[in-house]
DRENMI-622227 format. One record per residue (C-alpha): residue in three letters; x negated, y negated, z. Coordinates in steps of 0.5 Angstrom, whole numbers, plus 2048, in hexadecimal, padded with zeros to 3 digits. Layout:
BEGIN
ALAXYZ ...
END
This chain:
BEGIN
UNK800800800 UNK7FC7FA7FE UNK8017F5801 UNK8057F3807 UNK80C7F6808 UNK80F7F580F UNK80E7FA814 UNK80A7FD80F UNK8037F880F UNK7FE7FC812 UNK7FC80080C UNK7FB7F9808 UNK7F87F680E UNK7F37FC80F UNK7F17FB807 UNK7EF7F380A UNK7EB7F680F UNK7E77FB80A UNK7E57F5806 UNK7E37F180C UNK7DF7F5810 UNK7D97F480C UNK7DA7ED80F UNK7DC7ED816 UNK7D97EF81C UNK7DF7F381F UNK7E67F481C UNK7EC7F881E UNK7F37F981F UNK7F57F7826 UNK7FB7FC82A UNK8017F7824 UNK7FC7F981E UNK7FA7F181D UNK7F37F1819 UNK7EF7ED81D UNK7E87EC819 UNK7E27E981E UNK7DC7E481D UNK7D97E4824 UNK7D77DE827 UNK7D77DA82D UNK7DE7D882E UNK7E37DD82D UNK7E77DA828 UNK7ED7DC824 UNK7F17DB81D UNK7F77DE81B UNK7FD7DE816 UNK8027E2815 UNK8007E880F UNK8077EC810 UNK80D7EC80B UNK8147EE808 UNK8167F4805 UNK81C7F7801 UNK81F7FE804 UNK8218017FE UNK828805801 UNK82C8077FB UNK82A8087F3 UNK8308067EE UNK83380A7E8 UNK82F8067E3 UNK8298077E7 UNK8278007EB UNK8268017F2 UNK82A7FD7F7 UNK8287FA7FE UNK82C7F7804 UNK8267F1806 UNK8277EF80D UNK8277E780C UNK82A7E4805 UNK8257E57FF UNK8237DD7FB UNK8267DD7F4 UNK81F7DB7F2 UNK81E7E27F4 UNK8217E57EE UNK81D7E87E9 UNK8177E87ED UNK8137ED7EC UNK8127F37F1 UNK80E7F97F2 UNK8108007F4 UNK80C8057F9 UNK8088077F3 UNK8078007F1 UNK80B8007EA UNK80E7F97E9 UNK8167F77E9 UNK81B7F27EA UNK81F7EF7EF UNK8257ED7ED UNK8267E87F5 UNK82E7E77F3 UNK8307EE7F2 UNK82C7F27F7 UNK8287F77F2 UNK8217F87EF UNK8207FB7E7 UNK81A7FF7E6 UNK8188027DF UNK8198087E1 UNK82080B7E4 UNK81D8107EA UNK81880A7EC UNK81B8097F3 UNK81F80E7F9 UNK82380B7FF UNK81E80A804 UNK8198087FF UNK815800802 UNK8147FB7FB UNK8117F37FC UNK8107EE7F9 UNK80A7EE7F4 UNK8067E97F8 UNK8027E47F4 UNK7FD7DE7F5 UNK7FB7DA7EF UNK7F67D37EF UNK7F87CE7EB UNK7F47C87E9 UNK7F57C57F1 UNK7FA7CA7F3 UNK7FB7D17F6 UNK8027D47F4 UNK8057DA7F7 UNK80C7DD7F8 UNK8097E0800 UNK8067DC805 UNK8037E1809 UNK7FF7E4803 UNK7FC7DE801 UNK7FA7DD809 UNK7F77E4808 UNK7F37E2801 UNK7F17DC804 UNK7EE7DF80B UNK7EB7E5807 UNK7E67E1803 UNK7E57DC809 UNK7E37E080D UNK7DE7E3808 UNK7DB7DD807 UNK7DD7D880D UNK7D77D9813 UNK7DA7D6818 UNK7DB7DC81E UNK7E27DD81E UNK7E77E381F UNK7ED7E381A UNK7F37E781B UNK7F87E9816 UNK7FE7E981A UNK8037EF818 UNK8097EB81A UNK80A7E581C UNK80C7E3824 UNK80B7EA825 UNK8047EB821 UNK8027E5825 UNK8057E782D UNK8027ED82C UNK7FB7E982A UNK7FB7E6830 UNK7FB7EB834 UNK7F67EF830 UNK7F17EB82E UNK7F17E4832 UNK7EC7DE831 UNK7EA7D7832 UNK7EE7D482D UNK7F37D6828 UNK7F57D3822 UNK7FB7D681E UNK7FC7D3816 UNK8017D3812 UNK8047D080B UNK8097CB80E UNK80E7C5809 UNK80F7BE80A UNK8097BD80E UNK8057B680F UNK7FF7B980C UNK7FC7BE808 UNK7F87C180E UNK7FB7C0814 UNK7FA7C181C UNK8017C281F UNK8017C0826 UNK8097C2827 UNK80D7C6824 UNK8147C8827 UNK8147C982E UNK80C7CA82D UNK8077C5830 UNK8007C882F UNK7FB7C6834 UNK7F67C482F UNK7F37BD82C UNK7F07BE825 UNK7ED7B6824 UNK7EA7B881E UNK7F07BA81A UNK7F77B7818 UNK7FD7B981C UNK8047BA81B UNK80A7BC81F UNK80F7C181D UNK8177C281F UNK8177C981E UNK8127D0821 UNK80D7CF81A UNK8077D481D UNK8067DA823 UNK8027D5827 UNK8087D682C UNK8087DD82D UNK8017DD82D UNK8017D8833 UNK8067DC837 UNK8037E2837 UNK7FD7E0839 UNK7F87E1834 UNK7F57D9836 UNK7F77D2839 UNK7F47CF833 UNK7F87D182C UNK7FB7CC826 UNK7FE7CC81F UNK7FB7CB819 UNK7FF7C9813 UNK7FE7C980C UNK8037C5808 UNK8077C9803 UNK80B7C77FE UNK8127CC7FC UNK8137CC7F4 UNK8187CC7F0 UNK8177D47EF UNK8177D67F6 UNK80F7D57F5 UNK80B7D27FA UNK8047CD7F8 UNK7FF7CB7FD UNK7F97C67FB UNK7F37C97FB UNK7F07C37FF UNK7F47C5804 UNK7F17CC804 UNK7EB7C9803 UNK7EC7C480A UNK7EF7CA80E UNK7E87CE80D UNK7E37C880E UNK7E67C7815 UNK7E67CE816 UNK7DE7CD815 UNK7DE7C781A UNK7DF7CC81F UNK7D97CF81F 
END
C-alpha cells in the first residue's frame, strides 16, 4: 500500500520510515503506529503534521459493474471524476454524487475492498498543487528531512487529535511544533498564538502571528497530554481551488523550512 488510508497508515507510514532510515538517528513507530523520525541534538524538539487520510469502503457492487459505498461524511462535488485506485493500484473513477466507483474491469473490487484517492503533489511556477493536504506535508517532510540539518525528531501522525495524544504520552520533548495548511491566513508562513480555545504557551519573536477562531492544528491534544509545556502551531497559507485542489507558495514552504534550520 504506498498511500494512506485511514486505520490503514501503518504500511504506508513504514514505507516513510525505509526511505528514512539512512538519514535518522533513531526511528520507530510509537505504542499509536506514529512514525517518528529522530535527529539528535541537545534539545528534544519535536515536528508533527497530520499524515493520515479517508478512504471509501466498498459495501455492494452494482448490476453494471460499478462499486458502491456509503461514505460517512457527504462527499464534495469536486470530487466527482477524480481518480481513485484499487487494493492492486488500478485507476478508477469516482462519481461523488451517485456514490460509486467504475473500473475498467467488472471484477476489479468486492465488499469490504478500501479504494483512495490517488494523492497528487505537483510544482508549478510559484506554487505546489495538491488534492491531499496531509500527502503533500508528508512529500514535504520526507525531502526536508533529507536535506535539512537541524536536529529534530519529525512525526507523522496517524491520525489527528488522537495521533497527537498518543504522541504526547509516548514521546515527550521540550518543545513541540504542530504544522499545518490553513485558508485566509495574514501571511504566507505564520505562528498562530491562539486558536480556538488554545492559547500556546509560546512566544516565537521572529515569526509573524496569526490568531485563529477555530482548532486548526493538535497542539491542544499534545499539551494535555502532557507531551511538553512549550507547544505552537505553525501554519502554511492555502488556497482551495475551484476544482477541489488546493495551492500553496512555494515560498511558504520555503520560510517554514528556513525556520526549522534556526532551531539549531
Amino acid at each position: 500500500m504506498k498511500h494512506p488510508v485511514y486505520g490503514l497508515e501503518k504500511p504506508y507510514l513504514q514505507n516513510i520510515g525505509e526511505e528514512l532510515s539512512s538519514y535518522a538517528d533513531e526511528i520507530f513507530l510509537d505504542g499509536f503506529s506514529n512514525l517518528v523520525a529522530i535527529k539528535q541534538g541537545k534539545k528534544k524538539t519535536v515536528v508533527s503534521f497530520s499524515a493520515s487520510e479517508n478512504a471509501f469502503l466498498i459495501n455492494q457492487i452494482l448490476p453494471d459493474g460499478k462499486a458502491g459505498f456509503s461514505p460517512l461524511f457527504e462527499i464534495p462535488e469536486s470530487l466527482s471524476n477524480e481518480r481513485v485506485l484499487s487494493p492492486n493500484a488500478q485507476q478508477g473513477r469516482l462519481d461523488a454524487k451517485a456514490k460509486t466507483v467504475t473500473f475498467a474491469t467488472k471484477d476489479e473490487l468486492k465488499p469490504g475492498d478500501v479504494i483512495y484517492i490517488n494523492p497528487t503533489c505537483e510544482a508549478f511556477a510559484d506554487f505546489y498543487i495538491t488534492n491531499q493536504i496531509p500527502y503533500f506535508l508528508a512529500q514535504m517532510f520526507t525531502a526536508y528531512f533529507k536535506q535539512g540539518t537541524a536536529p529534530i525528531s519529525v512525526a507523522f501522525l496517524r491520525e489527528k487529535q488522537k495521533g497527537s495524544h498518543a504522541l504526547g504520552i509516548h514521546y515527550p520533548a521540550d518543545e513541540a511544533y504542530f504544522v499545518t495548511c490553513v485558508e485566509n491566513l495574514p501571511h504566507e508562513f505564520c505562528f498562530v498564538k491562539k486558536e480556538g480555545d488554545f492559547v500556546s504557551t509560546f512566544d516565537i519573536p521572529t515569526l509573524p502571528t496569526a490568531v485563529c477562531k477555530d482548532s486548526v492544528s493538535t497542539a491542544n491534544s499534545y499539551y494535555l497530554s502532557g507531551g511538553c509545556d512549550k507547544v505552537a502551531t505553525l501554519a502554511l497559507r492555502m488556497k482551495k481551488l475551484p476544482n477541489g485542489n488546493f495551492q500553496i507558495k512555494k515560498e511558504a514552504v520555503k520560510q517554514l523550512f528556513a525556520f526549522l534550520e534556526s532551531l539549531k
